[in-house]
N, C-alpha and C positions, 0 to 999 in steps of 0.2 A: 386166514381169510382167503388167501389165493393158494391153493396147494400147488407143490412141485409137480411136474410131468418130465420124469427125470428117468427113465426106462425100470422105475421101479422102485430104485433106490429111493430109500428113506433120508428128507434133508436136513444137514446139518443145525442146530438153533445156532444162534449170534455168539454164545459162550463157547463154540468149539471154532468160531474163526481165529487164522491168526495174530495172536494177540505182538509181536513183534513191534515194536513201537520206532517208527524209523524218522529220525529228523524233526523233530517240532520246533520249527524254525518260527525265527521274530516272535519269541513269546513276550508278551510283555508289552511287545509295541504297540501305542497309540495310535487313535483312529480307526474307520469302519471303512466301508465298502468305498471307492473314491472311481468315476469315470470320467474323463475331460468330453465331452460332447462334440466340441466343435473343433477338437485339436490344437485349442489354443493353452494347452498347457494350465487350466484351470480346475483343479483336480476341487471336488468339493468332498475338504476332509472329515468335516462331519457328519459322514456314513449316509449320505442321503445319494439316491439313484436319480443319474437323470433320466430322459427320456429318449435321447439320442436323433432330435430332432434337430433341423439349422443344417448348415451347409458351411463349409470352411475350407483351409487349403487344402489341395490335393481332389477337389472336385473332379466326377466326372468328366470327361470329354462329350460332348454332343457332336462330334464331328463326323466326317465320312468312318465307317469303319469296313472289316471286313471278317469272314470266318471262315475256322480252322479246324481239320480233322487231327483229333491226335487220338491216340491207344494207349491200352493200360492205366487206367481201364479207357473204354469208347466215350467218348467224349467232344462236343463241341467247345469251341473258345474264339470268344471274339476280342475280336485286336482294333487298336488304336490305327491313326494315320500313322504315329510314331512308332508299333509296335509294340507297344505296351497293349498289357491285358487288359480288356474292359469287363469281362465278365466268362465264366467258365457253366457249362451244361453240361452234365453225364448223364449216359443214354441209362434208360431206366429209372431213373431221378427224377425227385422234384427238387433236389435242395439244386438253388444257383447262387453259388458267387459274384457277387459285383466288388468290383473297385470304386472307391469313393474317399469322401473325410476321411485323416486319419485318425482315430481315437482309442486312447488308453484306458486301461482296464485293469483296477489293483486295489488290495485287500490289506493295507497294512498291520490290521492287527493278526494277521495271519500268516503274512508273508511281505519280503521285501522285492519281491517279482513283478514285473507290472508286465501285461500284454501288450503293445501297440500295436495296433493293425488299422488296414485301410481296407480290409474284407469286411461287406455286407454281406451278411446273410440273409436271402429270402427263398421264398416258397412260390414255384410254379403252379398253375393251376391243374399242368398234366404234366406225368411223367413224360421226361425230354426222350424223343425219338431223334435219329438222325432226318435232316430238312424239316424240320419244326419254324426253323429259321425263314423260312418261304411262308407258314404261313400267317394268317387274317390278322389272328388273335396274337400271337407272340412279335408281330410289328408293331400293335398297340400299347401290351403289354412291358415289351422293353422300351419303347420309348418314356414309358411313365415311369419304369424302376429307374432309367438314366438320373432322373432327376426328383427322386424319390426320396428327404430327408425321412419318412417317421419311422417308428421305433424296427429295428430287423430282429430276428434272431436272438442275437446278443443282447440288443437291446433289451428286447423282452426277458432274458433270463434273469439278467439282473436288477430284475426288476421285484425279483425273489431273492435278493444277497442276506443270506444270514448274517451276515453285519451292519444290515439296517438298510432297508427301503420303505419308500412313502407309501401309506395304505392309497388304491385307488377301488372307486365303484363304480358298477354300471346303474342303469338309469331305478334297477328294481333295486336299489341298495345293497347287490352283493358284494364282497370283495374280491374283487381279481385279480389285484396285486399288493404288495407289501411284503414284507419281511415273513420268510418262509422257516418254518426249524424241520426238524426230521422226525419227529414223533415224540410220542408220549415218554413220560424218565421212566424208567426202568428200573425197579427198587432194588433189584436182586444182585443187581450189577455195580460197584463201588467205585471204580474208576474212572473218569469221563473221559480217557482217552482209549476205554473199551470201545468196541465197533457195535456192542451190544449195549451201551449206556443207555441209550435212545432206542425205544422201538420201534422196528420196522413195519411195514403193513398198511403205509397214509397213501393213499391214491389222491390224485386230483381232485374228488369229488369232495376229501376229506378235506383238504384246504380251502375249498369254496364253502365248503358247509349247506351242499344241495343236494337233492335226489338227480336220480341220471339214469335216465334209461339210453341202454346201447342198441344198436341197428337190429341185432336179434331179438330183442325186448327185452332182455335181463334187467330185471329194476333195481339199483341198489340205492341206498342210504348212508351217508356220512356218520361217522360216530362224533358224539360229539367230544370226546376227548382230543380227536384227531383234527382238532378245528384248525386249521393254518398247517398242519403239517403237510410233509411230501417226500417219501423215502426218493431212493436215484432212479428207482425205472416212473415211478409217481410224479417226479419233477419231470421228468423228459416228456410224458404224455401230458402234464400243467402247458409246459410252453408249445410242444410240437400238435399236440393235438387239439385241445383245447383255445388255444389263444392262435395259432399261427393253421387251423384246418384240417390237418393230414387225422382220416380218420381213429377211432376207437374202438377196438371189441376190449372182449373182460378174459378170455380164457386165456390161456398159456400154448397155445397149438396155432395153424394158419386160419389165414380169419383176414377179411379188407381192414387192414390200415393196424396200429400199433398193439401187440400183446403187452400183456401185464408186467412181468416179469425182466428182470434185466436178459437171462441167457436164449428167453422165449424172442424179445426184441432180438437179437442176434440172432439167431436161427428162422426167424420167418415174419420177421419185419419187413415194411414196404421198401423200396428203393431197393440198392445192390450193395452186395457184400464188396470191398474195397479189399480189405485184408480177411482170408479166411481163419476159422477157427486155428490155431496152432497146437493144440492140444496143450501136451503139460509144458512145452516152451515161451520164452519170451516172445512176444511178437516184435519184429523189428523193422519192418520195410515202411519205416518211417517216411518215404518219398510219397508215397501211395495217397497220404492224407491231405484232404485240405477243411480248411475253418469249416468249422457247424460238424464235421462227422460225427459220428455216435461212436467211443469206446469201450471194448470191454475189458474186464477183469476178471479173474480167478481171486479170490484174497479168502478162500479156506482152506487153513494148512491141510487139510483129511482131503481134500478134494481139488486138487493143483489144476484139474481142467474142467471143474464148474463155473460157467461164469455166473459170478451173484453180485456185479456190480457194473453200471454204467454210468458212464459222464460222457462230456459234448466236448471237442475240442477247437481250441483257442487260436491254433497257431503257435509261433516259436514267440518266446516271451523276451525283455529286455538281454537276458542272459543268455540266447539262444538258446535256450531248451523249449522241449514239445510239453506245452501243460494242455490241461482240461479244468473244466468245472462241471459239478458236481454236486448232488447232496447228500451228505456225511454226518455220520453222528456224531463225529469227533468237535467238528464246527456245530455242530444241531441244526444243518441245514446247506444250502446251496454255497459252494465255495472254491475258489481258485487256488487257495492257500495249503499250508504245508504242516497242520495239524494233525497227529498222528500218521507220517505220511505224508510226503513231498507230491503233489497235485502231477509227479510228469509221466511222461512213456519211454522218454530216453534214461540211460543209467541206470543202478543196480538199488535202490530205494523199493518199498513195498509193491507200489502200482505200479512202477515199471518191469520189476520181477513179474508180476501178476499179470500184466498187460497180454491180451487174446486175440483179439479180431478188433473189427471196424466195418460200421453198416455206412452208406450212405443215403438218406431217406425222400 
């Protein structure tokens, strides 16, 4: 449905990914998708997503603050009386980091890892320029994300956890959220911890189950087999585009606001490149990152510097490692966890082998 624009080369199908099966960790283990909301340690085991609204320890400051230039990349950051962070701006960006609740993030039947973080992600309405800060609209702006409980980022992703979240709809009865998988079974494929078990090709529009026309006019239509799915670049344009603003085109080339494809998003996606492409090496300037970036991956043995997969990442997890989430065929959908395939970017595991670049959007 979306063809490669790959300088030519013909792309690999799912059956010639690396089949390498690394770590399938907590299998077995009970329970679904679990986030504490309020930080109060009240993880809801029965797979159900919260909304990430409320307010709890570790609030914001609403105090005097002040702002700070720093580099690598260019960047704003506002600081507390205390000197603590209150929120982080990169130039060219619209993602902004705020400090706030801290709240946990974990997959038990997937993994024994849980994220904690006290990073909100949200979305500016303009990419961040240096002195944005001075003006109209971003004094009004960040005074209401200071104190800002509903759903960010994060919240919204997991609002898609392939281990079980609550359908919600809007007013014309569609769904646009609940439990997300990764496509259609794949009959040809016997495994399910193949990369190919589930097929690839569900876009946003297929999980809503609407037509959509994009700024160019392209008009497409949902299949209906692809009802609720959302392959990894499919999920990221579900939350980023869709739900949180940051526009949509359909090709694979530059174009205002997110392309189709995982290696298209890395090469001429909105916002700025963090970590550039590494070619066939690990990427590793793991300092570079912060919550919400976009990752990518190589994860076809024939083609070590294709990126064919993205995820969002989390931050450093209970264990201190860099995880991501993602939607995986392994899990049949969006996930943190360590099913075929340890979810991190540090160590020597699949995706961290695989690990490329990083957009900041």
């Amino acid at each position: 449905m979306h063809p490669a624009h790959d300088g030519g080369r013909s792309r690999p199908t799912r059956r010639a990914v690396f089949r390498t099966i690394a770590g399938v960790a907590a299998a077995g283990v009970a329970g679904g998708y679990a986030w504490d909301r309020l930080g109060h340690g009240s993880d809801d085991g029965g797979g159900t997503a919260a909304d990430g609204t409320g307010s709890g320890t570790g609030a914001r400051s609403t105090g005097p603050h002040t702002f700070e230039r720093l580099s690598a990349p260019d960047r704003t950051v506002v600081r507390a009386g205390d000197g603590g962070t209150l929120a982080t701006f990169t130039d060219g960006a619209r993602t902004a980091v705020l400090t706030g609740p801290s709240r946990t993030f974990s997959e038990p039947r997937t993994t024994e890892a849980k994220v904690i973080t006290d990073a909100w992600v949200r979305v500016l309405p303009h990419a961040w320029q240096p002195g944005m800060e001075k003006s109209a609209w971003f004094k009004g702006w960040f005074k209401k994300a200071l104190g800002d409980s509903s759903p960010d980022v994060f919240a919204v992703a997991f609002q898609y956890s392939s281990a079980g979240a609550p359908d919600k709809h809007d007013a014309k009865g569609v769904r646009y959220a609940g439990t997300a998988h990764f496509g259609p079974r794949n009959s040809a494929v016997k495994n399910p911890l193949d990369f190919a078990y589930y097929d690839e090709q569900s876009d946003f529009y297929d999980y809503l189950g609407i037509d959509w026309t994009f700024p160019d006019g392209t008009h497409v239509q949902p299949e209906q087999a692809r009802y609720g799915d959302v392959d990894c670049s499919g999920f990221q344009r579900l939350v980023w585009g869709y739900r949180m603003g940051i526009p949509l085109h359909n090709t694979n080339t530059k174009g205002p606001g997110l392309p189709r494809r995982a290696y298209a998003i890395a090469a001429y996606g909105p916002g700025r490149t963090v970590i550039p492409h590494t070619g066939r090496k690990q990427a590793t300037d793991l300092d570079a990152l912060q919550p919400g970036d976009l990752v990518f991956f190589a994860i076809i043995k024939e083609r070590p510097d294709f990126i064919d997969h993205v995820g969002m990442y989390m931050g450093l997890d209970d264990q201190g490692r860099h995880r991501f989430y993602s939607s995986r065929s392994a899990a049949n959908g969006p996930t943190l966890g360590d099913l075929s395939g340890h979810a991190l970017l540090d160590g020597t595991d699949f995706y961290a082998r695989g690990f490329r670049a990083a957009r900041r959007l």
